[in-house]
Every structure is written in C-alpha cells, then in structure tokens.
C-alpha positions as CSV (number, residue, x, y, z in Angstrom):
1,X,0.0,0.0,0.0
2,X,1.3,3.3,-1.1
3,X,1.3,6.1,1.3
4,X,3.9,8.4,-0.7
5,X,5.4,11.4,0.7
6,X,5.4,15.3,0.2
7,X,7.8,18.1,-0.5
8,X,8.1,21.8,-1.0
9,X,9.9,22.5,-4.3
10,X,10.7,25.9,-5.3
11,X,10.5,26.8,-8.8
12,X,12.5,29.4,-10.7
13,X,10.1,31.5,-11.7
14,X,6.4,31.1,-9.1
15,X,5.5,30.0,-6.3
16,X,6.6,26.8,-4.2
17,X,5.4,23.7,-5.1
18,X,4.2,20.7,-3.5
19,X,5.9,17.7,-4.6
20,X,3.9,14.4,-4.2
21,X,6.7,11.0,-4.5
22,X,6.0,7.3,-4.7
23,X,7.9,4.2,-6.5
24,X,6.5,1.3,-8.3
25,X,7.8,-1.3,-9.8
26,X,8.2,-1.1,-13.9
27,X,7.4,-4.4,-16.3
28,X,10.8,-6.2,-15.2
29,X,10.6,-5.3,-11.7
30,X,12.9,-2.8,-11.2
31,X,11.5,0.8,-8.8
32,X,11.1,3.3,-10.6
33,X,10.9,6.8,-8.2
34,X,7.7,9.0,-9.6
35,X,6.5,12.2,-8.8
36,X,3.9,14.6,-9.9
37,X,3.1,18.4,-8.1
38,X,-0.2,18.6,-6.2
39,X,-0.1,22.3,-6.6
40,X,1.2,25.9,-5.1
41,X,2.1,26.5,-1.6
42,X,-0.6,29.6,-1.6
43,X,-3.0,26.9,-2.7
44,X,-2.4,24.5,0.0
45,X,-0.8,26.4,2.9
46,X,0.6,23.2,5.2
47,X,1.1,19.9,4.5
48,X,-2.2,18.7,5.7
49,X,-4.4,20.3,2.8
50,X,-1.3,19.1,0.5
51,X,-1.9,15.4,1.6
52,X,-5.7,15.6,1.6
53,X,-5.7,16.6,-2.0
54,X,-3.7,13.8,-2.7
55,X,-6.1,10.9,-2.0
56,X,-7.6,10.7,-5.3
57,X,-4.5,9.9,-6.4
58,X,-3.3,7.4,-3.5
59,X,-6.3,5.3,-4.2
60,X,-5.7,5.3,-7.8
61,X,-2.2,4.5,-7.1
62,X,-3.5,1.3,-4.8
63,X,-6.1,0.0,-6.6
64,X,-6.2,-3.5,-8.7
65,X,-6.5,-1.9,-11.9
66,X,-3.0,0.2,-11.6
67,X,-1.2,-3.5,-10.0
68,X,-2.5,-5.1,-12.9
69,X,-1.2,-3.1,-15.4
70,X,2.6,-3.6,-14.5
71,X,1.8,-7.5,-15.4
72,X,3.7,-8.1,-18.8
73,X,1.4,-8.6,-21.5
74,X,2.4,-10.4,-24.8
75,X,2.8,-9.2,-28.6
76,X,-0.4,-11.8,-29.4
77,X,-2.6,-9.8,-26.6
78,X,-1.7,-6.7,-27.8
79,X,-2.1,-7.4,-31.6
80,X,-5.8,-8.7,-30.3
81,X,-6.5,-5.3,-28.4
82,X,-5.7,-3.6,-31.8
83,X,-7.4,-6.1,-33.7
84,X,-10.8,-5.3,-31.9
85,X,-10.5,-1.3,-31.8
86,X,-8.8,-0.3,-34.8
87,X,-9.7,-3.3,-37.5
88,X,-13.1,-3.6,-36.5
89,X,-15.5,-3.5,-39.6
90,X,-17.6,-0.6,-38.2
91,X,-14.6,1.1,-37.8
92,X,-14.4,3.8,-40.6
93,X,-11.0,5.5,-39.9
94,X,-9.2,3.0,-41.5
95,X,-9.6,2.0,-45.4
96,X,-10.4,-1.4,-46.2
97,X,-6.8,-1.8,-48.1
98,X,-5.3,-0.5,-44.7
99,X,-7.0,-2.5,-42.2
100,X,-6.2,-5.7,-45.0
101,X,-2.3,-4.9,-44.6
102,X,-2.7,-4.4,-40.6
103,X,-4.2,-7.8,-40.3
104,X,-1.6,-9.5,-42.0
105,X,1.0,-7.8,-40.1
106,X,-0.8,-8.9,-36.9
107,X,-1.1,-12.5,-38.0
108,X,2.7,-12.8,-38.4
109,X,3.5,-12.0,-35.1
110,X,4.2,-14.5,-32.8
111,X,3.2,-14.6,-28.9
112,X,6.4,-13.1,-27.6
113,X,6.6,-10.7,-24.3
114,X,6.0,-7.3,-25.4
115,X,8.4,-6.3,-22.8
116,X,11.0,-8.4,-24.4
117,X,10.5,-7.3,-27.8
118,X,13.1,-5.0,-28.7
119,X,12.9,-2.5,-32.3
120,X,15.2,-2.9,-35.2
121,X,18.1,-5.1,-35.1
122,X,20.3,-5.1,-31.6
C-alpha cells in the first residue's frame, strides 16, 4: 500500500510547489521513483491540505487496476486489443486496403513478451 510522501519544491520563476513521490515497480521489476506536483504552496498552505488533496491519487495508485497493469502482457494480446478497436468493420477510420495490410501484419506476429520485444536489429 502506497502512502507516498510530500515536499516543498521551489521553482525558478512562481510560487513553491508541492511535490507528491512514490515508486512502483516497472514491467521487469525494477522501482522506478515517480513524482507529480499537487499544486502551489498559496494553494495549499501546510502539509495537511497538500496530503488531503492527494487521496484521489493514492487510491488510484492502490487500486487492482494500476497492479495489474505492471503484469507483462504479450505481442499476441496486444495485436488482439488492436485487432478489436482499430480493424473492426464498423470502424471507418481506417480503409479497407489498410486494415487488410494491418491484419496481415498482426497475423505474423508470434506470442512473444512485449516487454522483451526490442525494435530494429540489436
């Protein structure tokens, strides 16, 4: 359970900042430190209205749905997810040729970690 923690940050130009920080854990399982500013100092004036406005974003940060997006998916599940958004038939943004070459492309790759997959040759 993330409870994070909070910082003033002062800015070159502006007020002072509050900082909110966590880590998580990437794909391969390595922490990663995050952060992301709450707001000013004149907007929250102590630390107390800083951490209140932060518990939209703690329970986002501890819910299921974020833990289960650091799971690896495959090529195969992605190539499915794209399949069913972008190649469906009542999908019009796409021309028919398109969507034709897309779907061969998808049916060539294999079922490979995504996180594994690396671009070009290396």
């Amino acid at each position: 359970m993330q409870h994070g923690s909070l910082k003033t940050v002062s800015r070159k130009q502006g007020l002072d900042v509050w900082q909110f920080r966590w880590s998580e854990k990437d794909l391969r399982g390595i922490r990663v430190q995050r952060k992301r500013v709450i707001g000013t100092v004149k907007r929250y004036q102590d630390e107390a209205a800083a951490r209140t406005a932060t518990t939209v974003l703690l329970a986002e940060l501890n819910s299921e749905k974020v833990r289960m997006g650091v799971r690896s998916i495959t090529v195969q599940q992605l190539c499915d997810h794209f399949e069913q958004r972008d190649l469906a038939k009542d999908n019009t943004w796409r021309s028919y040729s398109t969507k034709k070459t897309y779907q061969s492309l998808l049916n060539s790759l294999g079922s490979s970690s995504l996180a594994a997959t690396r671009t070009g040759r290396g």
